[in-house]
C-alpha positions as CSV (number, residue, x, y, z in Angstrom):
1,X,0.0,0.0,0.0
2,X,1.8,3.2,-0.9
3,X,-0.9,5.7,1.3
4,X,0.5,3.5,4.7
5,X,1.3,5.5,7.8
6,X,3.1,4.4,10.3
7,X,5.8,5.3,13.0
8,X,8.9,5.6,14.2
9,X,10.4,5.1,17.6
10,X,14.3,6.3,18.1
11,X,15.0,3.9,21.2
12,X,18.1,5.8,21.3
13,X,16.5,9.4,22.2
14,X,13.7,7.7,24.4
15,X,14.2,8.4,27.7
16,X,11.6,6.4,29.5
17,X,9.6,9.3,30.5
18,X,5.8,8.4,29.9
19,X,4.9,11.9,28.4
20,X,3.8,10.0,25.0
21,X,1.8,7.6,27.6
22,X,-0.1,10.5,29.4
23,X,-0.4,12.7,26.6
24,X,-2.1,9.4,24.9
25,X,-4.2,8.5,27.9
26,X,-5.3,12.6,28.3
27,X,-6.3,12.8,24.9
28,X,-8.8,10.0,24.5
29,X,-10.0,10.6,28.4
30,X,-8.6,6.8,29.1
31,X,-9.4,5.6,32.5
32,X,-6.6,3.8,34.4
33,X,-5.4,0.2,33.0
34,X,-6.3,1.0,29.2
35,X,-3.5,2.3,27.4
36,X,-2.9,2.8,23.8
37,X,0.7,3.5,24.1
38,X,2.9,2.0,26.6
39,X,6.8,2.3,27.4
40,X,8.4,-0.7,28.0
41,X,11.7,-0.3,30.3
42,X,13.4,-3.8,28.9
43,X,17.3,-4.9,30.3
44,X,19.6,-7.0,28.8
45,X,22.6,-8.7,29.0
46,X,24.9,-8.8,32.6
47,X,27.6,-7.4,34.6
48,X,30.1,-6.0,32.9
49,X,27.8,-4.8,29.7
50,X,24.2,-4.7,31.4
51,X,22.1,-2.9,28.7
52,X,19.0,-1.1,29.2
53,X,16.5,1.0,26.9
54,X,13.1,2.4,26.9
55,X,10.4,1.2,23.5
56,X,7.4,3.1,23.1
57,X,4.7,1.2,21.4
58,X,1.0,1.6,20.1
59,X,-1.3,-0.7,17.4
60,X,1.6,-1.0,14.5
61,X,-1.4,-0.6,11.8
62,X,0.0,-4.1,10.7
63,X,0.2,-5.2,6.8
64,X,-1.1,-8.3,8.5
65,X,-3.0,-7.5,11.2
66,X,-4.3,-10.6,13.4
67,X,-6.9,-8.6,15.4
68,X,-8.2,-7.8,12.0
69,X,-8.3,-11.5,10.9
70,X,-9.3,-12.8,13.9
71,X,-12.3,-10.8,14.2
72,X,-14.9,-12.6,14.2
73,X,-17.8,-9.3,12.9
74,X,-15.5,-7.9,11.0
75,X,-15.5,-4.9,13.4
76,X,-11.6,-4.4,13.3
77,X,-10.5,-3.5,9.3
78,X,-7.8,-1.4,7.5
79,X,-8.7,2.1,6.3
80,X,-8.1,2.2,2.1
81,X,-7.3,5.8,2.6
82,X,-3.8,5.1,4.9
83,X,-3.9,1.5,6.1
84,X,-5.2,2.4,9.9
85,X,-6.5,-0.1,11.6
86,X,-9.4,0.7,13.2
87,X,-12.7,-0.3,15.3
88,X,-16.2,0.1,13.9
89,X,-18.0,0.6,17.0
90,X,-21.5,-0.6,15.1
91,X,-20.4,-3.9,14.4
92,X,-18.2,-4.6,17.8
93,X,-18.8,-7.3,20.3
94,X,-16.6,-6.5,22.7
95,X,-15.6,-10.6,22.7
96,X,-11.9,-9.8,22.8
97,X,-10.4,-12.1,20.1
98,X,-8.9,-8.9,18.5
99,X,-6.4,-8.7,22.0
100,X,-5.8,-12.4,22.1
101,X,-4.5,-12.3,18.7
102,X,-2.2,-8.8,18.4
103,X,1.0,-9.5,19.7
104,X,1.0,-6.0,20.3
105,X,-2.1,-6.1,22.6
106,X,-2.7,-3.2,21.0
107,X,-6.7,-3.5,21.1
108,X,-8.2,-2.3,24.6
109,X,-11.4,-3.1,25.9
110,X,-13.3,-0.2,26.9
111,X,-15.4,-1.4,30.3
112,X,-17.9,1.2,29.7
113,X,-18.5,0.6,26.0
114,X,-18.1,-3.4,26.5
115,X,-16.2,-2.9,23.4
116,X,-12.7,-2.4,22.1
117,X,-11.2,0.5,21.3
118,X,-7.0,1.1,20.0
119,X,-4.7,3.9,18.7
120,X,-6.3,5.3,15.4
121,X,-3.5,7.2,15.1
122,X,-5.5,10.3,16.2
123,X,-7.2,10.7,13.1
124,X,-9.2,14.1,14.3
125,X,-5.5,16.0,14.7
126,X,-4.4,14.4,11.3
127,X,-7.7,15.8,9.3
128,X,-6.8,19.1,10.9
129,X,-3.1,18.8,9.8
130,X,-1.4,17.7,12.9
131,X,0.0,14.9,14.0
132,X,-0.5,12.0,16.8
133,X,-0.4,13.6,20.4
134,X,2.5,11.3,21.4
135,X,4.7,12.3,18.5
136,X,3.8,16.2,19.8
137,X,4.0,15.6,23.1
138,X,7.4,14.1,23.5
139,X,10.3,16.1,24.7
140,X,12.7,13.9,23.4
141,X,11.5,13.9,20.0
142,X,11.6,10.2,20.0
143,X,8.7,9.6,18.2
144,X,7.9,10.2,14.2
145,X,4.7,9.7,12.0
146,X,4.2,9.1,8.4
147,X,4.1,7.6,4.9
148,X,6.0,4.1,6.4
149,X,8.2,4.5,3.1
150,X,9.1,7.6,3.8
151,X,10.5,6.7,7.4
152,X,12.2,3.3,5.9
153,X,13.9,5.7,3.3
154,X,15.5,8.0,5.7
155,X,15.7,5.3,8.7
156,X,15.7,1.8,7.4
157,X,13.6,-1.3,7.5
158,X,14.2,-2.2,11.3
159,X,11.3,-3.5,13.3
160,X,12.8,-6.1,15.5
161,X,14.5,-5.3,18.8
162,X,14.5,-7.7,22.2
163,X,11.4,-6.6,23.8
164,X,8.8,-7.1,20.6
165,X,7.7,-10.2,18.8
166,X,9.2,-11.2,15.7
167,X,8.0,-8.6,12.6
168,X,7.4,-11.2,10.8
169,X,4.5,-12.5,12.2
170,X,1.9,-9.2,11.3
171,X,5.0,-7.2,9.4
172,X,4.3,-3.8,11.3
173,X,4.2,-0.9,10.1
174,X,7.1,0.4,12.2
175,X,10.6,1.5,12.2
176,X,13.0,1.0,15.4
177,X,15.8,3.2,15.7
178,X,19.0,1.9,17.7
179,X,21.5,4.0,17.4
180,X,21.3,7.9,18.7
């Protein structure tokens, strides 16, 4: 698809701080427990070389997303326009196969709604010309949005680091950045 967004997370520049996290949870008036970004504070390796870095994560908007194919009404789908993935709220269960399936557990169920809900890449900003709140809100500049070919141009292909599944299970529409 040559309309697919997507993002970019510089693991190098993230500091850990949450502001992408809050700014997120503000935004869409989440209660506490449902996130649709979380930083993930993941350690590796031992004395001498103990490594340590920060990976901020949403829904990847998947060129093979499993919450969309394992919905079972068709609720979750793929936006034409840019290759979103979102919910259709008139056609939504709330059964929960969509989290069971995303390796990202990117789909949150909404208690109030009995139905899921995820990062839809906060489409009401974008169709005022702006971008997600967490790519705003962070202070570290840590996090980019965009065409995903665009990104891969200027930053590579990578979307594997310890921490997240394989990419080659829903081939995310993400790019990891490693090096600062």
């Amino acid at each position: 698809m040559d309309n697919q967004v997507g993002f970019y997370i510089n693991v190098a520049a993230c500091i850990g701080c949450k502001t992408c996290v809050v700014a997120c949870k503000d935004k869409n008036d989440l209660e506490v427990g449902r996130n649709f970004r979380r930083v993930y504070d993941i350690e590796a390796g031992e004395y001498p070389r103990p490594r340590r870095w920060h990976l901020s994560i949403a829904c990847n908007h998947c060129d093979d997303p499993q919450c969309v194919s394992h919905c079972p009404t068709t609720a979750m789908h793929k936006r034409e326009e840019d290759g979103v993935v979102l919910v259709d709220h008139d056609k939504c269960v709330g059964c929960r196969y969509c989290t069971w399936a995303c390796p990202y557990e990117a789909p949150q169920f909404d208690p109030a709604l009995g139905m899921m809900t995820k990062c839809d890449t906060c489409l009401d900003l974008r169709e005022q010309g702006g971008n997600p709140m967490c790519v705003d809100s962070c202070p570290m500049r840590a996090i980019e949005f965009g065409l995903i070919s665009e990104l891969r141009k200027k930053y590579g292909t990578n979307a594997d680091i310890g921490g997240l599944p394989n990419s080659s299970i829903t081939r995310p529409n993400l790019v990891v950045g490693t090096k600062g």
